[in-house]
Every structure is written in structure tokens, then in C-alpha cells.
N, C-alpha and C positions, 0 to 999 in steps of 0.2 A: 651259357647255352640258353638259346631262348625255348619256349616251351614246346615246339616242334621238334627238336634236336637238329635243327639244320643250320643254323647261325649260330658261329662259338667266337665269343672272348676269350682271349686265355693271358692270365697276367704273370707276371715275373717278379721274383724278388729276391733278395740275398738271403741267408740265416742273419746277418749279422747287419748289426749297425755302424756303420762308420764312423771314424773317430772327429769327423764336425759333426755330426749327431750328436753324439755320445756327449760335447761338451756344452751344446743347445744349455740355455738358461730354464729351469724348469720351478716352478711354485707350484707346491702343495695346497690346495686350501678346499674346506668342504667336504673330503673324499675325492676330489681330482687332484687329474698331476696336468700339469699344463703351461705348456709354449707361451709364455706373456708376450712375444713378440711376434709369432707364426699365428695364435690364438687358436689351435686346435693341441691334442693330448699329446704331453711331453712322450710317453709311451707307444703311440701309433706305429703299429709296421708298415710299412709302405710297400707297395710294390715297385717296381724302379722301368719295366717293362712291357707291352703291352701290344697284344696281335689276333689280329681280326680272321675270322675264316668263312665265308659267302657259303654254304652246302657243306655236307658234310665229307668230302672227298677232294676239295678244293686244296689248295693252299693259306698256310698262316702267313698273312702279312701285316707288318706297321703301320696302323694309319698313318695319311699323310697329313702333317703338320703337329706331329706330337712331339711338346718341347723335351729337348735334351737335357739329359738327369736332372730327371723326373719326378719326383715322390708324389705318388698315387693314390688316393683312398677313396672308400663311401661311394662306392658304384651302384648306380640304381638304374636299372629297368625303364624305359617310358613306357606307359601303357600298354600302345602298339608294338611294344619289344622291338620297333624299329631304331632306335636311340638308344644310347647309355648316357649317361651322368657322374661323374667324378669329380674330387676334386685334386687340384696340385698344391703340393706348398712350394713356395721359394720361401727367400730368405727372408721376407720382409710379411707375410703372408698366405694367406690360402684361397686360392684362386676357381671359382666354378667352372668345367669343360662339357662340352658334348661331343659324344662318337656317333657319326652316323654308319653302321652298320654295312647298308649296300655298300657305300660309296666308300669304305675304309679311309674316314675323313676325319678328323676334329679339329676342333673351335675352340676357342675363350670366348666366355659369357659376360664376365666380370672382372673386375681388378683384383688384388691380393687383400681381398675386404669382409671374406666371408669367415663369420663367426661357428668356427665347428668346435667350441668348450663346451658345449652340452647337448646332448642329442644326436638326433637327424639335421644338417643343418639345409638341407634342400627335401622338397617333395614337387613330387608330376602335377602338375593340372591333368586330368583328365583329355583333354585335348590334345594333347600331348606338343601344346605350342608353347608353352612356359609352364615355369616352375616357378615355386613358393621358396623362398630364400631368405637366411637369415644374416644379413648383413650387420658389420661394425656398430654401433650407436655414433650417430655425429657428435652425439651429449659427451661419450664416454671421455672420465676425467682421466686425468696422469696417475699411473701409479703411484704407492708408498713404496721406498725402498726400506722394507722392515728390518735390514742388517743397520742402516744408519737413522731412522726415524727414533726419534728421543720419545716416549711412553707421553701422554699425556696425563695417565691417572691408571689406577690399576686395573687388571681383566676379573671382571664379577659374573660371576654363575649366580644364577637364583632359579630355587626349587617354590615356584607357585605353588605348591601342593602340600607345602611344608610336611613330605613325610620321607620316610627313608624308600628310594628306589633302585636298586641295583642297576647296572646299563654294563653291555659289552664295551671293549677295549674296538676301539677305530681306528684307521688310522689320518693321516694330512687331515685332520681337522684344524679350524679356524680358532688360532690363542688368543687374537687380540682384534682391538679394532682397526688396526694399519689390516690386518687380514681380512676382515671384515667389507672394507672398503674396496681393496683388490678383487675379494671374491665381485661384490656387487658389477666393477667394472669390466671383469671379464667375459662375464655372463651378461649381459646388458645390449639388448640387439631390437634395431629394427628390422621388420618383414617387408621383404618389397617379391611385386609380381615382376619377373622377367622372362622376356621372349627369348625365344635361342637367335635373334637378331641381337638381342646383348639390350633392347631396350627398357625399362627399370619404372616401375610406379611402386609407390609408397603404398601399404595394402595394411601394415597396423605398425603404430610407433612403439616406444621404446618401453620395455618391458624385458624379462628375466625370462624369457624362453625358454623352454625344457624341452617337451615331446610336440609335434605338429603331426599329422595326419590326414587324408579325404579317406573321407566315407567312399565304400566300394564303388555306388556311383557316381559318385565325384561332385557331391552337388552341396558336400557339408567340407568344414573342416575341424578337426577334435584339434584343440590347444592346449597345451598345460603349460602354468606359469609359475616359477619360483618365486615365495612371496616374503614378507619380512614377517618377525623376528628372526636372525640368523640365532642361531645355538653353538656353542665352543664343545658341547658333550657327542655330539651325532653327526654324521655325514648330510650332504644339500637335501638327498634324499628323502629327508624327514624334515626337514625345514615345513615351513608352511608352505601350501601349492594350492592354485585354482584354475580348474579345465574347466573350460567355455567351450560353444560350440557356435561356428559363423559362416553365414554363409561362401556362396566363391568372390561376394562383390565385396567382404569383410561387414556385412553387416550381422550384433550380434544376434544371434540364435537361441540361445540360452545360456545361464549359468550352471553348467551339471552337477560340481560339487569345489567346496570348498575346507581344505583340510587344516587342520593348526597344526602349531609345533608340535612335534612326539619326540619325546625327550624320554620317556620311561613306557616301557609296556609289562605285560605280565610276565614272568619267568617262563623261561623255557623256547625251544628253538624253535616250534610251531607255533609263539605267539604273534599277534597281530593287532592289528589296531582295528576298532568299531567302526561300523558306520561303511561305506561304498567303497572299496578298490578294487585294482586290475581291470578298471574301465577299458574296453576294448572295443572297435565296429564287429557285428556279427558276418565273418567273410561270404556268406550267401542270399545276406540280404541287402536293399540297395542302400539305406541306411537308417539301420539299428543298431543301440548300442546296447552291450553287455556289461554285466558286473556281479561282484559278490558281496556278500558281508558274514559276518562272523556270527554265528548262532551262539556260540560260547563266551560273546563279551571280550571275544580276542586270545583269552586263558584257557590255555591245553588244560591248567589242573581241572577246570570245569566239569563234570560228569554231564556230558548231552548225548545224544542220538547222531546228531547231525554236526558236525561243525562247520558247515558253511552253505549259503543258500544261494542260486543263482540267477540274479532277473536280468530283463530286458526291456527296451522301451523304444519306439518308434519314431522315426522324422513324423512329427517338429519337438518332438523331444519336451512338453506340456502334457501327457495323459498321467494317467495312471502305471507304474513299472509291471508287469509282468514276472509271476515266479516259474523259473523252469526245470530246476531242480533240486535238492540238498543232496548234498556230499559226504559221506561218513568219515574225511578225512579231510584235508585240508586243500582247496580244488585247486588243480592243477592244470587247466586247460582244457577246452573242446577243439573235438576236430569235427566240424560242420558238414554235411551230407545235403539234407533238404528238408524240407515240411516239416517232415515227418521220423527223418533220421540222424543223430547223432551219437559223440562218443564222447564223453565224459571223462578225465580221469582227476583223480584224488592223490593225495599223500600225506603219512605223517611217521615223522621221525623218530619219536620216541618205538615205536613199535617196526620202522624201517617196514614198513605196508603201503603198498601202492594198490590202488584200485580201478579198472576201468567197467562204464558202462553205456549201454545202447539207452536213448533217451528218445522220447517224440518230442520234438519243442514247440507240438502245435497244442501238447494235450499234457499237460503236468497231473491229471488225474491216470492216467498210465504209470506206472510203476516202474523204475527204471531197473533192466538188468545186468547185472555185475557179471562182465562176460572175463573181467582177468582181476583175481585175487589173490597177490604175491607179495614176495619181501624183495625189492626191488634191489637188493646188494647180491639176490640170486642170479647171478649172471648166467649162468646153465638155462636156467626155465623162461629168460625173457622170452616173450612173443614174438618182441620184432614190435615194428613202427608201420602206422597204417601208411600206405601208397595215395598220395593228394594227384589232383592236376587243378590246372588252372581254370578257373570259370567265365561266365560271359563278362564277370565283375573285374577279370584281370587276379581273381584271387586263389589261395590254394582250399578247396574240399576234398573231404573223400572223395575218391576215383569207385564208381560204382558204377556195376555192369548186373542189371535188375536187380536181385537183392544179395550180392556178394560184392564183399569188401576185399583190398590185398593187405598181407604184411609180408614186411622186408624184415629179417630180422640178422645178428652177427653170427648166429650159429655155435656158439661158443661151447665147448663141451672139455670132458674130459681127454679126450682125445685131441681136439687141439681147435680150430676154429673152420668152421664149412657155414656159410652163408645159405642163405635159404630165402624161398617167396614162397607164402601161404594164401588160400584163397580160403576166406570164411563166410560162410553161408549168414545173417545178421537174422534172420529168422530161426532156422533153426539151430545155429551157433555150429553146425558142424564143418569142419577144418581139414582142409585138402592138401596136402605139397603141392605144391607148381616145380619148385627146381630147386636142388640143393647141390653147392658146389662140392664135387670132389678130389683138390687138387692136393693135394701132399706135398709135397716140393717146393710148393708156391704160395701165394695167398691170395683167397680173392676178394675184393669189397666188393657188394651191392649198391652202388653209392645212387643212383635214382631210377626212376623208370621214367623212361619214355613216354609207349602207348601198352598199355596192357591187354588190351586188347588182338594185340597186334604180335604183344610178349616181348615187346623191344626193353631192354635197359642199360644204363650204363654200369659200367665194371671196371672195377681199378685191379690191375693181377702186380704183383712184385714178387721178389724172393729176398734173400738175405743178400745177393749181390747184382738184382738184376731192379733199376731207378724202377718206381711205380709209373704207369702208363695206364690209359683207358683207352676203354674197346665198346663198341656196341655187342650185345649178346641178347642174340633170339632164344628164348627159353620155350619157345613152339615148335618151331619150324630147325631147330635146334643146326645149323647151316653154318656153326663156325662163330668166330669172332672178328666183327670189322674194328679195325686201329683205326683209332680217332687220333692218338697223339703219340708220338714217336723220341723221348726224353732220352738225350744219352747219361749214364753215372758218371755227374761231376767228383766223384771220391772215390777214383781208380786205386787213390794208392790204399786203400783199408778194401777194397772190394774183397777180399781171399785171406780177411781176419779170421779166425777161429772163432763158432759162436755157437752156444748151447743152451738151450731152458733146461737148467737143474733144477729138481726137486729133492728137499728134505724136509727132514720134520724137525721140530723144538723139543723140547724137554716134555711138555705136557701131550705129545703126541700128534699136534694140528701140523697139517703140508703145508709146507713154502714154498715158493719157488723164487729165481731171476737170472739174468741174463747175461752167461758168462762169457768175458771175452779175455784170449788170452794175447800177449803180446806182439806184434807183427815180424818179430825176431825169436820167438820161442822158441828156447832148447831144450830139448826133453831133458826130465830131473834136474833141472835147473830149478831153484826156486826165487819170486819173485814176491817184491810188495807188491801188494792189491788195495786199491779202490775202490771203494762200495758207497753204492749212493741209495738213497729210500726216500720213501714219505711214509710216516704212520698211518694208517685208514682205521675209523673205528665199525667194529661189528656187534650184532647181537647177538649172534649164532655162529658157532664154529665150522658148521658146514661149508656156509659165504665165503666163510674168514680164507678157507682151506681153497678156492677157485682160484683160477689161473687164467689167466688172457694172455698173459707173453706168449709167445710164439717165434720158435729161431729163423722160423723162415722169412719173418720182415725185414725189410729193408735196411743197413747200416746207412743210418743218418744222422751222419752226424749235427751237431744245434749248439747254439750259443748257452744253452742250460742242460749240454750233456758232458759225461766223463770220459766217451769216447777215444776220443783226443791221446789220452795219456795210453791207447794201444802203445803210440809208436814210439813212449818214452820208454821200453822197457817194465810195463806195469800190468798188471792183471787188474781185468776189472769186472765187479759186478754189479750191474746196472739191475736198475726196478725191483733189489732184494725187498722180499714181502715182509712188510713189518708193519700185522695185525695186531690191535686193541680190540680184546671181546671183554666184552663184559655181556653175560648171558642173564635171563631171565631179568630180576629186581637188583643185581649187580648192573653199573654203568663202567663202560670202557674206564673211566680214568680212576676207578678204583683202584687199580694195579698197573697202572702208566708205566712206571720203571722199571717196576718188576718184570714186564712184558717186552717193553725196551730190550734191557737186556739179555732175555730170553730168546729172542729175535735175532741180535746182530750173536750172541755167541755159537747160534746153529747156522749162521751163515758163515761165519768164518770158520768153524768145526768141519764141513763139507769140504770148504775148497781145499782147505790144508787136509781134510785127508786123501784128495784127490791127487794131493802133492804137486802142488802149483805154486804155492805161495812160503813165504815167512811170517807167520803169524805172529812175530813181532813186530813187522814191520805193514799194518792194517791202516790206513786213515779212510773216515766213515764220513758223508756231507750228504746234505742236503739241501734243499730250495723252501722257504718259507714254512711249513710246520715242519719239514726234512731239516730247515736248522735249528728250531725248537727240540727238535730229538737229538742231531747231533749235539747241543749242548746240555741237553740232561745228561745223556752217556759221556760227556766229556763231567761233567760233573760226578756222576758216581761213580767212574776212574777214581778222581781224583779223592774222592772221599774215601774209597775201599784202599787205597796207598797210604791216607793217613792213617788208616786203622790198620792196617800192616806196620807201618814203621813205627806207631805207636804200642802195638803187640812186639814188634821185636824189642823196642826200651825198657818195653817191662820187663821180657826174658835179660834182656844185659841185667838190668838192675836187682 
């Protein structure tokens, strides 16, 4: 949707991956997964689909000349939101496209040559007559095949610091130097400028490309470069890196910063590394860049005031930085207003505290005020998200109508979820409802605004068997909902499953809930195996622990990482069973990890079997990534508590 709401994209795609997908060649290395032969992420979902819509009342149609199956990604915007950007893969590559909008048209730009293994792999000019592209290196050498390459000597870690440093567990890091070398060549790309006439100049050679950028007004470009020493203990991300800045003709601008390997930081989940990060352009000015650094030396144990401090600094990027605020938490992003207004928010983990504040960024002797001060796993009390629109710069600020600000927020309650829009006074902090949904039967999402002004937004409504669709909705004028998109339920045969948010409690008295479904054959007093699927969430408060999001009334969708599926074998299932880790006060969650585990999955199967649904011996419990870290703890204290059974029953024989 462009920022009018009158031109829509709408893309398409499967749940699933196909089985020549699924068998694509993929290399771990760094912390990516990635296609050595496509050279973008083994992982990518693709869209497959793709249709264009002129006004808002018009028809969807295909542009003309979109090649057949498809695979889709990395859709961007041209300035003038007259153009899209995409790329396709075939088999051999990943190929650059434009949509032109009016004319429901697209083009190829480029051959199957464009390197999308790290980052953005295209960005707009400003003009919106070509883009910045990260093409193939013509350098780049042949792979190592590491299954058959013979070792030339051994893989050696060395601690420069010669002291003991703890570090997280990662994963597809780089073991050797055959890895080492593949990493370098797949990341390894020239930048060339191309017209959407397809014609191509050389704009900066061969380098380890990461993140690319223009300044809001298009007159700078921010580059960050992945640099050497690689590291076998950390992901690329921590590797050494160094952001420049140049102008549109690639002349450089400055060197903003340069970072070395970080291979160890201070304990703890809020630490960080010294010195400038989260370099970002300030989206309301033409170009300024932003950043922080760590007032604590990086270490949560630290005792400071502030842990992070935030400046700024001007095109041509040579004065003095600018400070515009400190954070008492760990900063978490501004959303940009003007001069004189901003919004600031913070966070830190250990205490699960999120902070936001109103800031002047003309005047840092102004005292910033802390206008939301919460534990952000309180889903009840969130706010809600401020309402942006797009600026003269093409970018997103507060949406500000004199001096009130909007938030959209999920509405989530005890009662079950009602979406809402607030209008907040930034002066005098006082806070108005604009519209709170009250549908019961259905759900509705807030999912953007239009013009606030005007009270237009979009809305997504569903139920438990009716596909999610958007609608326009006047929260003013309040005149109905106009359908923007008209989806039929491709999963007719489960639409008339049985589906209930059950609530129970554990043993220590905290509320659970999740999402029962029972079989698409269901006999009453019949009992069936059940299915349960989790993820552990950790909390510091039981209160949190004890909230609920499910909702029976959403959509059955079924997904390639759900249990659904096994409705129609005969099986009872309970999807999204809550299974909270609290550890309150100076207790941390994983002090009682199993004990809690277990506490968890026996009050969910306790429920259904008293509900008289299931055979409780007959339960099998999964999950997805830390959901299978639990289901193998609890497969493990099974099997431990059976050996101390049979071993108690030998000592009775004996």
C-alpha cells in the first residue's frame, strides 16, 4: 500500500516449501544459512504471487510480464511510491525486477547476479531513476567443498586477552578455514549504479558488504563493511566492521567508525560493547546521523544512573557529536516528531522494564519525560504503538496534529482482545480513546492508519472460520467498513473444528491457558491421544506469567510449524499450552527450569483429561526450538523418574 492508501501490492505465497526447495544445497557459515548457488538465504520465504491494484475500488491484477514460478522477495518502495523493487530467484540466481504501479508492468534489471547473502541487497537513488545494487564480485573465487577438502593443519582459537571469558552458545559458525574462505566468497560483492533501463556502472568495488543506506535526502550514502579477522566463537555480526559514509558520485565522506572483533563481552543479556553503535540516519532530518554508547563500559553489573547516552552529528559528518539524551535502560529506539519533539524508549532485561520519553532534540538541557513506565511482558497495560506517516524525506515520523500524538495499541485484556486508538495530548500527557473495538465473535487488528486526520485505517477482522481480510474503517465519521480484499478459506475442510481457549491453574496456583482442538471426527465419550505443543517463556512476575493472548476466535491456520494437522488423524490437540518460567524477585527463571516444566505440562494434561477428551497415557508433548529443549528435558525426567520407579520396585522384590 503506498502511503495514500490508494495503490496496493498484494503478494502471495504458500505455507510451505516445495520439495526442490526443501532439497536446494544450503551452507551454514558465520550465523547465515545460505543458497551457494542462488547466493541469497537458504531460509527465505518467497512469495510465488503477485497483483497490483490502481485506487482503492479498482481491480487486482498481474502485472504484465511477471515471469512464471516466481520466487519473490526484498520489496522496496521507490521514493515516489510510483515503482516497486524486488528480487526473483531461479535456479541459477537472484535476479533485480521493477513494478511500475500505474501501468501494472514489470521489467528485469539485471542478470541472476545479484548478491542478497547479507543485507539489503539493492537501495533507491533518490531520483528514483536507479538504484544502488550489490552485484556478484567478478574476483569471487570457487568454493571449498568442506565434505571432501583434506584439512591443511588444524583450527586454532586464540584468546588475545589471555583470561577466562565466558561467551553464548551460537549457532552455523565458521570451524575451519575451508569455512572461512567460503564465508569470504559469498559475501564478497561489487556495488554498481543501475538505471531501470538495465544500464550498470561500477560505483565501489569489491568488498564484504553488510548494510547500505541514503540519507533521508538522498545526498549521502551510510555503508557498513564486514572486515577481517573472521572468529570460529561468534556470528559475522561481531566480526570486525567499518561504516563509511560517500557521497551519490561514491566519493568518500567520512570514516564514521571502526569496530574490531568482539569475541567476549561482560556477562549478562544487556551487555554490550563500548564505544558507537546502532548508527542510524535521523528520519527527520536531511542528513544526520544517530547513535549510542554505553555509559556502563557495556556491563549491566555496573551501578550507573544512565546506561546509555545518545548523539548526533551533521552532514559532512567532521564537527563535533552532539548529546541528546541518556537512557536509564538500555535504548531502544526513537520515533522522530520535529525540532523540538521526540520519543525515546529504553529497556532492560534483568528487571523486564521498558521505558518511554518525550525529549526536545534541540535542547538536551530540557529534562526528558518518562511518559510509559512498565514491565513490558505486561501485556494488559501496553500502550499501544505510536501512529507514523511518511515525511517530505519519504520517511516514517510521528503523525502529529498540534501537539497530540496517536497510539494503536492490541487491547488485550482479561476479557479477551479489543483493539483501540488513543489520542495523547504530549504536553499535557493527557489521553483520550478515539475507538475501541467491540467485536466478540470476531477479531479485529488495527493493522495502520491511513490519515488520522481524516480517522481512516486499515483493519484486519477474522474469526475462527472466516480467512482474515482488510477493510478500511472511519473511526470519525464511523460510515461502515469498505473491503479492500476479499480472501476465500483455502482450509474448508477444518473450518467447523472445535476450538476453545481453556484456562487452568498449576499446582502453585498461577493461570494457564491454550488452544484446544478436538478431532474433526469427534465422538462424544470417546477418548483420544492428544498432542500438545509449547514454548517456555521466561517471567519475573507472576502476574505476566498468568496473561493470555490466545483468543478462540482467530483464524485456524494451519502452517508448516503447526500441530493442527493431526485434527483429522483422530487426535486431540493442544496448541500454545502456556508453559511459564518465573523466577520472581532475586530468584532467576531457571532456578526451577524442571520443576516448572513439569508443573506446567501436568496441569495441562490434568484439564483436558478431566474434561474427558483424551487418554492420558497416551500424550506426546513437541516443540520448536527452545519447545524442543523442554520437550527433551521432560522426555528426560520421564525417563529418570521410571528409573527410580523400577529401581524402588527392586528393592521392594529384593
Amino acid at each position: 500500500m503506498d502511503n495514500k492508501g490508494e495503490n496496493f501490492v498484494f503478494l502471495y505465497r504458500s505455507n510451505f516449501k516445495s520439495i526442490e526447495e526443501l532439497s536446494e544445497t544450503e551452507m551454514r557459515l558465520g550465523g547465515l544459512r545460505i543458497n551457494p548457488i542462488t547466493n541469497i538465504s537458504s531460509r527465505e520465504r518467497y512469495y510465488t504471487s503477485i497483483k497490483v491494484r490502481v485506487g482503492r475500488n479498482n481491480k487486482d491484477e498481474a502485472p504484465i510480464g511477471l515471469p512464471l514460478n516466481g520466487r519473490f522477495s526484498n520489496f522496496s518502495w521507490s521514493p515516489n511510491q510510483k515503482m516497486m523493487a524486488f528480487t526473483n530467484t531461479i535456479s541459477t540466481g537472484v535476479e533485480l525486477w521493477i513494478i511500475d504501479i500505474e501501468h501494472k508492468s514489470v521489467k528485469k534489471i539485471t542478470e541472476a547476479n545479484v548478491n542478497a547473502n547479507t543485507g539489503q541487497p539493492f537501495s533507491w537513488f533518490k531520483d528514483n531513476n536507479a538504484l544502488l545494487v550489490k552485484l556478484i564480485s567478478k574476483d569471487k573465487k570457487l568454493l571449498i567443498n568442506t565434505k571432501t577438502a583434506v584439512p591443511t593443519g588444524p583450527t586454532i582459537s586464540v584468546s588475545e586477552k589471555g583470561v577466562k571469558a565466558q561467551n553464548r552458545t551460537y549457532q552455523d559458525l565458521l570451524k575451519n578455514v575451508s569455512d572461512k574462505h567460503n564465508f569470504e566468497q559469498l559475501t564478497l560483492s561489487e556495488i554498481y549504479k543501475i538505471t531501470l533501463e538495465g544500464q550498470k556502472t561500477i560505483w565501489k568495488g569489491n568488498a564484504m558488504y553488510d548494510e547500505l543506506s541514503f540519507s533521508p535526502d538522498g545526498n549521502y550514502i551510510m555503508i557498513t563493511t564486514v572486515e577481517k579477522p573472521f572468529s570460529y566463537l561468534v556470528p559475522y555480526d561481531r566480526f570486525p566492521s567499518k561504516t563509511t559514509i560517500f557521497d551519490t558520485n561514491g566519493k568518500l565522506i567520512s570514516t564514521i567508525l571502526e569496530v574490531p572483533l568482539i569475541e567476549d563481552l561482560p556477562q549478562g543479556f544487556m551487555a554490550v560493547r563500548k564505544g558507537m553503535r546502532n548508527l542510524s540516519w535521523r528520519d527527520d532530518k536531511p542528513a544526520t546521523i544517530i547513535w549510542c554508547e554505553a555509559l556502563d563500559e557495556g556491563n549491566p553489573e555496573n551501578d550507573v544512573t544512565h546506561r546509555d547516552e545518545i548523539f548526533e552529528l551533521n552532514a559532512p559528518f567532521n564537527g563535533n557529536a552532539t548529546s541528546l539524551l541518556k537512557t536509564i535502560g538500555r535504548f531502544a529506539g526513537i520515533e522522530w516528531g520535529t525540532n523540538e519533539i521526540a520519543i525515546a524508549n529504553d529497556r532492560w532485561w534483568n528487571t523486564r522494564n521498558t521505558k518511554s520519553y518525550i525529549f526536545n532534540p534541540s535542547n538536551n538541557n530540557i529534562k526528558p519525560i518518562i511518559i510509559s513506565d512498565r514491565n513490558y511482558q505486561d501485556t494488559y497495560s501496553d500502550p499501544g504503538r505510536f501512529v507514523t506517516k511518511r515525511n517530505e524525506y519519504g520517511r516514517y515520523t510521528l503523525d502529529l496534529v498540534n501537539e497530540n500524538a496517536y497510539l494503536i495499541g492490541d487491547g488485550f485484556s482479561e476479557k479477551g482482545k479489543f483493539p483501540f486508538v488513543d489520542e495523547i495530548n504530549l504536553k499535557t500527557l493527557k489521553t483520550t480513546r478515539l475507538y475501541q473495538s467491540n467485536l466478540t465473535n470476531k477479531i479485529e487488528d488495527l493493522s495502520s492508519a491511513l490519515d488520522m486526520k481524516k480517522g481512516e485505517l486499515i483493519v484486519r477482522i477474522e474469526s475462527k472460520n472466516e480467512y482474515p481480510n482488510y477493510y478500511i474503517r472511519n473511526i470519525k465519521k464511523q460510515t461502515g467498513l469498505v473491503p479492500l480484499t476479499k480472501f476465500e478459506n483455502p482450509y474448508k475442510s477444518i473450518q467447523n473444528v472445535y476450538k476453545e481457549v481453556i484456562k487452568y491453574n498449576r499446582e502453585d496456583g498461577l493461570e494457564l491457558s491454550g488452544t484446544l482442538y478436538l478431532p474433526t471426527n469427534y465422538i462424544k465419550g470417546k477418548k483420544y491421544p492428544m498432542i500438545m505443543w509449547a514454548y517456555p517463556r521466561e517471567f519475573k512476575d507472576k502476574s505476566s506469567a498468568g496473561q493470555s493472548t490466545s483468543n478462540s476466535n482467530e483464524f485456524t491456520y494451519p502452517n508448516y510449524g503447526s500441530p493442527i494437522y493431526w485434527v483429522t488423524r483422530g487426535y486431540v490437540v493442544l496448541d500454545d499450552a502456556s508453559f511459564p518460567i518465573v523466577g520472581e524477585g532475586n530468584d532467576q527463571p531457571n532456578d526451577t527450569f524442571i520443576k516448572q516444566l513439569v508443573s506446567n505440562a501436568k496441569a495441562a494434561i490434568d484439564v483436558v483429561d478431566n474434561l474427558g477428551y483424551i487418554d492420558r497415557t497416551k500424550v506426546a508433548v513437541g516443540g520448536h526450538s527452545y519447545g524442543a529443549f523442554m520437550t527433551a528435558n521432560l522426555l528426560h525426567t520421564l525417563i529418570y523418574l521410571l528409573q527410580v520407579l523400577q529401581e524402588a520396585v527392586l528393592i521392594i522384590e529384593h
